[in-house]
Structure formats: structure tokens, C-alpha cells
C-alpha positions in Angstrom: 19.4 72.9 -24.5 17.0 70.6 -22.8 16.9 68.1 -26.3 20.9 68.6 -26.1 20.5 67.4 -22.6 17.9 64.6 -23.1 20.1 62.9 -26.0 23.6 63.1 -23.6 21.6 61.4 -20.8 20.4 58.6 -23.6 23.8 58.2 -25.1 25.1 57.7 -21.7 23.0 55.3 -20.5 23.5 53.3 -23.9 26.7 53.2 -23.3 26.9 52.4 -19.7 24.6 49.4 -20.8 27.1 48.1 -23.5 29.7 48.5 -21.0 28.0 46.0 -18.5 29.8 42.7 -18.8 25.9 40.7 -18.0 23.0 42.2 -19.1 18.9 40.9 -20.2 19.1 39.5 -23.2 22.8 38.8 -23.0 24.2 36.2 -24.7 27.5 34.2 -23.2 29.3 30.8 -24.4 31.8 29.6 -22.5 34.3 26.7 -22.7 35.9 25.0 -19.4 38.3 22.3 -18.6 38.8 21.5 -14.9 39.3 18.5 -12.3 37.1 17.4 -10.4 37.5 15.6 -6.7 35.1 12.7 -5.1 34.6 11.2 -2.0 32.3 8.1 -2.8 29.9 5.2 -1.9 29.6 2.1 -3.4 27.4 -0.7 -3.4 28.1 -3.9 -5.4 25.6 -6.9 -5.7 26.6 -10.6 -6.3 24.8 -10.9 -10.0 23.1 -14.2 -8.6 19.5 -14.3 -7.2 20.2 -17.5 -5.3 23.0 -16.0 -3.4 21.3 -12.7 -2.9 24.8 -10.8 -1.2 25.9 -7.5 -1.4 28.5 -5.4 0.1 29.4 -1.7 0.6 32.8 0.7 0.4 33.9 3.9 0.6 36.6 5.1 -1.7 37.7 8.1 -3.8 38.1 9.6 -7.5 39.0 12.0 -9.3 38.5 13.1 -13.2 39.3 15.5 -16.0 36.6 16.8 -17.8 35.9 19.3 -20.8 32.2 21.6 -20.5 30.9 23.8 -23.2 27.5 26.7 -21.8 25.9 28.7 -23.2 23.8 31.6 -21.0 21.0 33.8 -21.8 20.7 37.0 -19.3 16.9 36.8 -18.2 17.4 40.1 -16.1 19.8 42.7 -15.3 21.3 40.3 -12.8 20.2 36.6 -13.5 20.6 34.4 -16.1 19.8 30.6 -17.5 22.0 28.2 -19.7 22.4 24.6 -20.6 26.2 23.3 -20.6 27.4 20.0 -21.5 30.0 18.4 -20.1 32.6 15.3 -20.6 34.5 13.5 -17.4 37.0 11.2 -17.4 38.2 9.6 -14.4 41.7 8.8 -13.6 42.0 5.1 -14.1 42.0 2.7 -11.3 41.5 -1.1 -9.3 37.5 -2.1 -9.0 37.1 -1.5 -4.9 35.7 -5.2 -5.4 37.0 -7.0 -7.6 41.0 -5.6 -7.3 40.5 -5.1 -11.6 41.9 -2.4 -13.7 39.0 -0.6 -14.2 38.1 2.7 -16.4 34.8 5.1 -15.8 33.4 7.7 -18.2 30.4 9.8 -17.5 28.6 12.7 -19.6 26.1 15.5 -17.9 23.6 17.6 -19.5 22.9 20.7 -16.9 20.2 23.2 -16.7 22.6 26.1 -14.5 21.5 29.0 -12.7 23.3 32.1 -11.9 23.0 34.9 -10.0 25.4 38.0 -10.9 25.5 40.0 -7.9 28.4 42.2 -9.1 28.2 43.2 -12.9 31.1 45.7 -14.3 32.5 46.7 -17.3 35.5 43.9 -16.9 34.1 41.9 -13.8 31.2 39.4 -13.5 30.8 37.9 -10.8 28.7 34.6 -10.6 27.1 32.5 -7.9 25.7 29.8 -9.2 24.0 26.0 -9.1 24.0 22.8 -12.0 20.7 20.9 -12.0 21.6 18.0 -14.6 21.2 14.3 -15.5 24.6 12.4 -15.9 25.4 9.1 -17.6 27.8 6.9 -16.3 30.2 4.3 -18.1 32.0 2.0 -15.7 34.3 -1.0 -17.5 36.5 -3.6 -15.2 38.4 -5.5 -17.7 38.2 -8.8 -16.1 34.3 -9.0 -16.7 33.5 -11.3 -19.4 31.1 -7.9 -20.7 32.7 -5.6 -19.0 31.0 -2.8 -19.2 28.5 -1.1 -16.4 25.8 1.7 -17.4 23.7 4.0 -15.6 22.3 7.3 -15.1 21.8 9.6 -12.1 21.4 13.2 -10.9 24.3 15.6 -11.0 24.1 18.7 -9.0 27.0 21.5 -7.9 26.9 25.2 -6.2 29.4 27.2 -7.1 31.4 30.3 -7.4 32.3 31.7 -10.5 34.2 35.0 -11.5 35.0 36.2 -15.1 37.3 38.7 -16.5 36.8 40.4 -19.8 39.0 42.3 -22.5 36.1 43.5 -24.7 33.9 40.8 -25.8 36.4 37.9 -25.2 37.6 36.5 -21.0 38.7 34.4 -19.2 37.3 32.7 -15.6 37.5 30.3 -12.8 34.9 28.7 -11.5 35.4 26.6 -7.6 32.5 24.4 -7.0 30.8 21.3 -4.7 29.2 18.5 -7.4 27.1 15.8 -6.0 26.7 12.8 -8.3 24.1 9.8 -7.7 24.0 6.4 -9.5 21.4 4.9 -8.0 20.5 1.6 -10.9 23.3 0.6 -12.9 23.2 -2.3 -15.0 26.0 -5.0 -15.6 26.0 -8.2 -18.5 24.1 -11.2 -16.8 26.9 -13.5 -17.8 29.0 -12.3 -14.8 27.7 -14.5 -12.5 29.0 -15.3 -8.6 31.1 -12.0 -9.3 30.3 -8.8 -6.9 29.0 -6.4 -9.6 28.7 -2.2 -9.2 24.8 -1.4 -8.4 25.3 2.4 -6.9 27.4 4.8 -7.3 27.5 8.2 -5.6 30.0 10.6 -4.4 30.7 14.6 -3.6 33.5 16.7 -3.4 35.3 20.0 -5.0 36.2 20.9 -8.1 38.4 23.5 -10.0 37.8 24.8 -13.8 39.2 27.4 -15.9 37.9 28.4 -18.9 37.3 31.5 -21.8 34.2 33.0 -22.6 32.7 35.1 -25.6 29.8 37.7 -25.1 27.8 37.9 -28.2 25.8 40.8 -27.6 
């Protein structure tokens, strides 16, 4: 009776721990589109030393963007990932120069979550994005148009998921920060006011699938 006993117990707990939605040694992949929102601060720089000018404005933005994750469960309620992700900002006039102008930027994240509420259809995440970002800025009336840099990206955020057996679906709300702090411009563009930082914070919205592989 008691070895009866003993192997119900074990069952049960082995399958009250496939059940969990997270779990250590978990294994999640996730793909997300969402929009993102920016208040930001600029700072362009007349590309002459002899002048030595430079002016600052405060404008907004707003971009589209595409993120693939993948998470590893490290305990019973914490886990680690790396995520990549693609932006694409809604095109717009240079605050300086009055210019069409088109910006791009790419971020590799370390992220962070915390899964205080774990259930068989329900994780719930609170989390953070610790990542480096590349930043692609082109006004078209530059002779080389095109402006590069890279910065620190960073977001907290809040982010439940619903599952149907291994596959779900989520949403994720969240508050990036993004910092430009040394771009670079073509040294041809001279006695024009040329993009030297670029920073900005906001909100942002994403919904996504995900797949847990074990």
C-alpha cells in the first residue's frame, strides 16, 4: 500500500510539473511584433571645427518593429534569454534640416524575467531588457546621407502569456529608453547642422506567439 502510495505521490508531482507553463530548465521562443512610442532629445553639431555650433530639440517618434527570444528557466520562477529585435521608424522631416529623413535601428538584449504567477495556462512575467542598439539615421539631402551609431537600450516591462498546450499567445506593455550618445555623419557635409545624439523614452505595445520546447 505504502509503494502504491509513494508512486501516486511521484506521478502526481510529475505531472503537476509538466503542467507548469515556466519551469528550471524550461525552454521558451517567442516571436513579437509591436509599436513602439518616443519622446526624444536631440543634439545636432555644425560638421565644421571653425564654426564650432550646435543646437538642441525635442521631438517625437514612433516605430514598428519585429523581436525573436529565446528563454531558458534558471529556477522555478526566473529565467534568462537573449532576443533580437528590428525597428523601423515611421518616416519623417530632419528636426534640423526640414529633410525627408528615414531611421532604422537593431538591438541585441540580455532580458530578465521574473514569473511570479506560473499556471498550467498562465505565465505571468515582469521583466527588464539590458541591450546594445544600432542606429541608422539617412536625410536624403546629405550628399552621404547616412548617420551611424550605437547606444544602450533598456525597458521594464510587463508581460502575460496564455497557452493551449505547448503553443500561446502574449502581450507584453513596456517603458524602453534608448541612448545615442556618438554618432557619426560623412565629413563632406560641411556648414550643415548634422545629428550627434540621440535619445528618447516612452511606451510600447507587442503581441506575439510563443512555443515551450520542454
Amino acid at each position: 500500500m505504502k509503494k502504491i502510495l509513494l508512486l501516486f505521490l511521484f506521478l502526481s508531482g510529475a505531472c503537476l510539473l509538466t503542467a507548469q507553463s515556466f519551469h528550471r530548465g524550461g525552454v521558451v521562443m517567442d516571436l513579437n511584433s509591436g509599436i513602439e512610442f518616443y519622446n526624444t532629445s536631440l543634439n545636432y553639431n555644425i560638421n565644421n571645427a571653425i564654426k564650432n555650433r550646435d543646437t538642441s530639440l525635442v521631438s517625437k517618434a514612433a516605430n514598428v518593429n519585429l523581436a525573436f527570444g529565446i528563454e531558458v528557466g534558471i529556477k522555478k520562477h526566473f529565467g534568462i534569454g537573449l532576443r533580437g529585435k528590428a525597428n523601423l521608424f515611421f518616416k519623417e522631416l530632419d528636426a534640423a534640416s526640414k529633410n525627408q529623413s528615414t531611421v532604422k535601428s537593431s538591438d541585441l538584449i540580455l532580458f530578465l524575467n521574473l514569473h511570479p504567477i506560473v499556471r498550467k495556462k498562465l505565465d505571468l512575467i515582469i521583466g527588464t531588457d539590458l541591450g546594445w542598439s544600432t542606429l541608422n539615421f539617412n536625410v536624403y539631402s546629405f550628399k552621404n546621407n547616412q548617420i551611424q551609431g550605437s547606444g544602450a537600450y533598456l525597458t521594464a516591462y510587463v508581460n502575460p502569456r496564455i497557452y493551449f498546450k505547448r503553443w500561446g499567445f502574449n502581450i507584453k506593455a513596456y517603458l524602453p529608453f534608448v541612448s545615442y550618445t556618438n554618432l557619426n555623419a560623412a565629413s563632406d557635409n560641411l556648414d550643415k547642422y548634422i545629428l550627434s545624439t540621440w535619445k528618447g523614452n516612452g511606451f510600447g505595445v507587442s503581441v506575439g506567439v510563443q512555443l515551450k520546447l520542454n
